[in-house]
C-alpha positions in Angstrom: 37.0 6.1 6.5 39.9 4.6 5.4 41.3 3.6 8.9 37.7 1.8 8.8 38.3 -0.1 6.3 41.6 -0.9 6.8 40.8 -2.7 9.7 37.9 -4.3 8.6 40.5 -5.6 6.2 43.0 -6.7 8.8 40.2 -8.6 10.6 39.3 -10.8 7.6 42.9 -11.1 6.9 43.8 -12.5 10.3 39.9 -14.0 10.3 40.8 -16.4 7.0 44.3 -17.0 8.4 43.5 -18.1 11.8 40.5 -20.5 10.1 43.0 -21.9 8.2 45.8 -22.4 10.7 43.3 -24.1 12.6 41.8 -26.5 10.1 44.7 -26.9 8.6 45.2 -30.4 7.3 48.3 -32.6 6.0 48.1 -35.6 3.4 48.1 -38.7 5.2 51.1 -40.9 3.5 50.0 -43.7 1.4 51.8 -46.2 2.7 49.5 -45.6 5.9 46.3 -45.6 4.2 47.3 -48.8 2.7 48.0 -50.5 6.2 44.7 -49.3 7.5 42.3 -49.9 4.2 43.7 -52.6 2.4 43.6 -56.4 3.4 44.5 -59.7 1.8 41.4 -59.2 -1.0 43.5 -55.8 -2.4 45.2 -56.1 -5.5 47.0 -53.5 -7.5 46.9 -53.6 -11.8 48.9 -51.0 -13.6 46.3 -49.4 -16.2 47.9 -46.4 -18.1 51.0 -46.1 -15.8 48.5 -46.1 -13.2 48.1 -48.7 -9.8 44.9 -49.1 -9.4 43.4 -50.5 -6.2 41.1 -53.6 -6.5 39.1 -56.4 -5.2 38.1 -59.5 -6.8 36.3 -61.9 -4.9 33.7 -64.3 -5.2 32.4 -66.8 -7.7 30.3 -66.9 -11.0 29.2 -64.1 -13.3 31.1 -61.2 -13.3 29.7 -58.0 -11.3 31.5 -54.9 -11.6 30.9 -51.9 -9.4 31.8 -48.7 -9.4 31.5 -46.1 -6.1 30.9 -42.4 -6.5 32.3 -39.1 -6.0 35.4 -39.4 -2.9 34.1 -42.5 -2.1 36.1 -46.1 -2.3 35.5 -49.3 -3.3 34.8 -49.7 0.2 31.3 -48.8 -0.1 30.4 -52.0 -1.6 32.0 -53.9 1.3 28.4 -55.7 2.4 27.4 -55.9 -1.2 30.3 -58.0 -1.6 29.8 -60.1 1.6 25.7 -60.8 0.4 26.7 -61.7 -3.2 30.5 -63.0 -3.6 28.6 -66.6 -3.5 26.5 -66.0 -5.9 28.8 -63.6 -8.6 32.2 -62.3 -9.1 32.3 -59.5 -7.6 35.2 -56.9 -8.8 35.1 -53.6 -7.6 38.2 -50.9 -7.9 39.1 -47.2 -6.4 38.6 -45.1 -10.0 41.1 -42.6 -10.5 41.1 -39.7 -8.3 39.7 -41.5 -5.3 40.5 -43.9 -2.6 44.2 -45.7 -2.5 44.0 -45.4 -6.1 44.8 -41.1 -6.3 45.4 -38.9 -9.1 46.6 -39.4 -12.5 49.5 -37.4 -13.9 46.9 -35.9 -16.3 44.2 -34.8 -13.8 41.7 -36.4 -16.6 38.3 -37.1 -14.8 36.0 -36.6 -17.7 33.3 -39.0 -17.9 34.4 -40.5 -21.4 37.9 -41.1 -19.7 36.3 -42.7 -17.0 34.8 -44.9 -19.3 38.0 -45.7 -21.4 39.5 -46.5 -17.8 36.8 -48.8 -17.0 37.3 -50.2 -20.2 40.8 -50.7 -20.0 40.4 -52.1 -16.6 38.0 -55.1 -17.4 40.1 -55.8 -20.4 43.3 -56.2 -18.2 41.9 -58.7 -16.1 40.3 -60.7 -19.2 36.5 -60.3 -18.1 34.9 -59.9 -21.5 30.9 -59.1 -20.7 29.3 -58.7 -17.1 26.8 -57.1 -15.0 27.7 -53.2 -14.3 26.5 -51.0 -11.1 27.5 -47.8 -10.3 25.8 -45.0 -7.3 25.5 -41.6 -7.9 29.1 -40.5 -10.3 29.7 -44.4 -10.6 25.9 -44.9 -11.6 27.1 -42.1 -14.1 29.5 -43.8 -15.6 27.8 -47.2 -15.7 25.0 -45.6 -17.7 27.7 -43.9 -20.1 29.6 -47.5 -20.8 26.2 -49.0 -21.2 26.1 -46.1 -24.0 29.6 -46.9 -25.5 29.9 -50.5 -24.8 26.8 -51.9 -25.4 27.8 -55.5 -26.5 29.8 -55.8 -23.2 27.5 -55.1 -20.8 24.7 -58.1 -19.9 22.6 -56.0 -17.0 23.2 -52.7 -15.6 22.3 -51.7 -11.8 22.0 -47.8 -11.4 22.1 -46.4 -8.0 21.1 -42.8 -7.0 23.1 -42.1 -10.8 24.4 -38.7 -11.7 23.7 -37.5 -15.3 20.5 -35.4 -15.4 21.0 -31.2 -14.8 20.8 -31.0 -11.0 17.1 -29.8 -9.7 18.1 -30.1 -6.2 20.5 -27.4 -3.8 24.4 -28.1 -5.3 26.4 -29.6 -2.3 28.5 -27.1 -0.5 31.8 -29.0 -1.4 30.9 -28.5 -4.8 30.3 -24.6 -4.9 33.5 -24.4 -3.4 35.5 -26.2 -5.9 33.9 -25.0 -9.2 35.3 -21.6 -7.3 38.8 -20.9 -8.3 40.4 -19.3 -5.5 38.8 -21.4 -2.7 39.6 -24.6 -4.1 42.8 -23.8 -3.6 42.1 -23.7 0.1 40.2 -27.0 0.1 43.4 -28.3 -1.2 44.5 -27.8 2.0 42.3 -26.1 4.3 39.6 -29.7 5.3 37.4 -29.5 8.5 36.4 -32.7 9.4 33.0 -31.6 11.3 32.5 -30.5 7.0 32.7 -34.3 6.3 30.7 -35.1 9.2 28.1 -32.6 7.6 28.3 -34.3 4.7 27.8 -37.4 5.8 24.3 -36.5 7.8 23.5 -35.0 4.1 23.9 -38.2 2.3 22.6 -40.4 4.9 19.1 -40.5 6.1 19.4 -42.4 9.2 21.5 -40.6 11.2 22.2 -43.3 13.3 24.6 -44.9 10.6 26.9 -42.0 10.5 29.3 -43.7 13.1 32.7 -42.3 14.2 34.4 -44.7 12.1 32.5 -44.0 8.7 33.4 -40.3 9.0 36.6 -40.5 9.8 37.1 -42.9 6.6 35.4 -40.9 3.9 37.9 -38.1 6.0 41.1 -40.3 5.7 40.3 -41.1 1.9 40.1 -37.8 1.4 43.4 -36.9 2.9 45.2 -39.5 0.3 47.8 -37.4 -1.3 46.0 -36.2 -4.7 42.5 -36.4 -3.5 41.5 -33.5 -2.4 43.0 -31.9 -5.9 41.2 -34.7 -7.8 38.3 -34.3 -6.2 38.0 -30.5 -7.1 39.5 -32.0 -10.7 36.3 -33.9 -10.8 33.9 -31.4 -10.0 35.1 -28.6 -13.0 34.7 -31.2 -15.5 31.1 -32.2 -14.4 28.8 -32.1 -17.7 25.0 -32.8 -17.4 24.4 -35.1 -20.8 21.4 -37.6 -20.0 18.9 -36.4 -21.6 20.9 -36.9 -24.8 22.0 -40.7 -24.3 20.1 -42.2 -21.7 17.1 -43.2 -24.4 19.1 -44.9 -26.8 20.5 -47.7 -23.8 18.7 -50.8 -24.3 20.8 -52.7 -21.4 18.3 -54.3 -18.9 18.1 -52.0 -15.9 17.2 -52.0 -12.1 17.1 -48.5 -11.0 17.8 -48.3 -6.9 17.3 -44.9 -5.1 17.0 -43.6 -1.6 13.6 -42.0 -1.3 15.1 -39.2 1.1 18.3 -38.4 -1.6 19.0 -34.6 -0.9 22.4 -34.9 -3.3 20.3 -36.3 -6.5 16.5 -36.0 -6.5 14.2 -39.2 -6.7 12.8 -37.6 -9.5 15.6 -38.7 -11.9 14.4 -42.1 -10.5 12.1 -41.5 -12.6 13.5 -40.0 -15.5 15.7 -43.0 -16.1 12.7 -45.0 -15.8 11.2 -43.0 -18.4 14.0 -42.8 -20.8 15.3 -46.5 -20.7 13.0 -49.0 -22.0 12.0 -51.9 -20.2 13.7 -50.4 -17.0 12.5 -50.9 -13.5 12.7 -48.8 -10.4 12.7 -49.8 -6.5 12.7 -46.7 -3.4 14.3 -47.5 -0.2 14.2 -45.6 3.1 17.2 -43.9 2.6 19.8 -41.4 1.4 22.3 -41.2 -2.0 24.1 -44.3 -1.2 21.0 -47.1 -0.2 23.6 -49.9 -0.6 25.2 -49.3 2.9 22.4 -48.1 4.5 20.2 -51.1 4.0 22.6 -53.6 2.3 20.7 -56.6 2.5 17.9 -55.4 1.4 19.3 -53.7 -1.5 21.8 -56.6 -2.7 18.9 -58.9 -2.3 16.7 -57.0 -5.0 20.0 -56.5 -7.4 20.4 -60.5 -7.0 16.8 -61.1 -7.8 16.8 -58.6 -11.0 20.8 -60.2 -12.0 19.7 -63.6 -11.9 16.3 -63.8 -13.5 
């Protein structure tokens, strides 16, 4: 009996080892990242001790948006292009993701996001604008909508985090709520996993190209990422049902009807807990602005400028 289970133990052993001596992957340096995903629009600001990747192009109003969980500022690239001539249009890597990386104090909370987004508007002098964020950047919009009232004119919310998840919880995120494997993930990244992923948040499977795999991959791979994104995850708190009702910024809610990763149903509980809000379905996934762009930046012009 014991031989038995001595070698059942030797074959996970060398089972776990091989997985991870194949899938094994190393940080990419950022000084590499930054030759391949930043152009003459990057900037860098220093907000508490921090560089913090940004953009700011365009003319008019300030728009502010903020991308989600292990995404980039990136995400917003054909927002940008359909509405830099009609607003300002500032967009940044938050802490933890994209060129941007860790902080020294691993804080992702969402009332330090807030501060940060705070912080960062106030560095560059923009007083009051117009605020979208998808799905953990929807999140945050909401919650500085909440804090910062007075500063913000319009708020866009896109596939936004906040309510207690109804849906399945994203396989990435079992694993790093899990002590011992996030460890591994740390290290251990299979990019066929983001490829998954990418099918999951998308709905036209068309759209998950070669190239947009391998950079939600490479972002990933920035040295701190894959820690901050586990970071992230431990910290997540569910707290909409206690804030979202007192918000009285004008809203345009935009969701992808097929969302897997956050159900259309909080659609549809923002609708019913801000006042005055509005809500517009697309035929898509979790992140509607680069599936259909166009169509998506057309309606948040529409609802910004009337």
């Amino acid at each position: 009996m014991k031989k038995w289970l001595l070698r059942i133990l030797l074959f996970i052993v060398l089972l776990i080892g091989g997985y991870t001596a194949l899938y094994w992957q190393n940080d990419i340096p950022l000084e590499t990242l930054k030759k391949k995903y930043c152009n003459e629009q990057s900037k860098f600001i220093e907000i508490n001790g921090q560089q913090i990747h940004y953009r700011d192009e365009g003319s008019g109003y300030p728009l502010v948006l903020v991308h989600g969980t292990s995404s980039s500022l990136h995400t917003w690239d054909a927002w940008a292009n359909e509405l830099k001539n009609d607003f300002r249009i500032i967009r940044m890597d938050i802490p933890a993701f994209g060129i941007t990386g860790e902080t020294k104090e691993r804080n992702y909370t969402i009332e330090n996001y807030v501060k940060f987004i705070d912080d960062f508007t106030t560095a560059l002098g923009v007083d009051t604008f117009y605020l979208a964020g998808n799905s953990l950047g929807g999140e945050i919009t909401w919650n500085y909508a909440y804090s910062y009232p007075e500063r913000v004119k319009k708020m866009i919310l896109i596939d936004a985090a906040g309510y207690k998840r109804t849906g399945p919880t994203p396989l990435a995120f079992i694993i790093a709520k899990n002590s011992v494997l996030n460890k591994v993930m740390t290290k251990v990244t299979p990019k066929r996993i983001i490829e998954k992923s990418m099918h999951d948040i998308y709905y036209d499977d068309s759209k998950v190209t070669d190239s947009v795999v391998t950079h939600y991959f490479e972002m990933l791979l920035r040295p701190g990422n894959r820690q901050g994104f586990a970071d992230r995850v431990r910290v997540i708190k569910y707290e909409a049902e206690e804030k979202v009702n007192k918000i009285k910024t004008p809203t345009l809610i935009q969701w992808g009807q097929y969302d897997n990763w956050i159900l259309p149903e909080d659609a549809e509980k923002f609708k019913k807990d801000i006042v005055g809000s509005e809500v517009k379905y697309y035929s898509a996934g979790h992140v509607p602005m680069e599936e259909l762009p166009a169509e998506t930046a057309k309606d948040a012009k529409d609802f910004l400028l009337k």
